[in-house]
Residue, then its C-alpha position, 0 to 999 in steps of 0.5 A: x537679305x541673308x546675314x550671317x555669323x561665324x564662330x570658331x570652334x575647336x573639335x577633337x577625337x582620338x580616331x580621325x581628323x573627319x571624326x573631330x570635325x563630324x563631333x564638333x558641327x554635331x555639338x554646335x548644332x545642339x545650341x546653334x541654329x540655321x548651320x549653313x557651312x564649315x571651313x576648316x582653318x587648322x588640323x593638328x595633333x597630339x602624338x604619343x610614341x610613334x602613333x597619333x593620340x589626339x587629334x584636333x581641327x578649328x573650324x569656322x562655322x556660318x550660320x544664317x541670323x534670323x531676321x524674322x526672330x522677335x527680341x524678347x526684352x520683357x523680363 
C-alpha cells in the first residue's frame, strides 16, 4: 500500500515560470523525501513598467510516506 502527502509550496524567479518551478521542487527535495509528483495550481507575476519582474507559481507536491520508517520516540 502507497500513502501519500501533499504540501503546497510557493517558488519564485526572476527569469521564468519553469525556472520558479525547477527551484521550488530543487529546494523542497533538500529536506523532503520520496518526491513523486507536482501539480501546478496557480502561476502569476509581478510586472514592473511594461516587463515581468517576478515570477511565481504554487505548486502541490506528493510524496510517498514511508511505511517501513521506525518512529524514534526515545528522547
Amino acid at each position: 500500500m502507497e500513502i501519500k502527502k501533499h504540501l503546497i509550496i510557493t517558488g519564485n524567479s526572476t527569469v521564468s515560470w519553469k525556472d520558479a518551478i525547477v527551484k521550488a521542487i530543487a529546494e523542497a527535495s533538500k529536506t523532503v523525501d520520496y518526491l513523486s509528483n507536482v501539480t501546478i495550481l496557480e502561476q502569476r507575476a509581478n510586472i514592473s513598467g511594461d516587463k515581468i519582474s517576478e515570477y511565481f507559481v504554487d505548486l502541490d507536491i506528493a510524496f510517498s510516506i514511508d511505511l517501513n520508517r521506525k518512529n524514534n520516540t526515545d528522547v
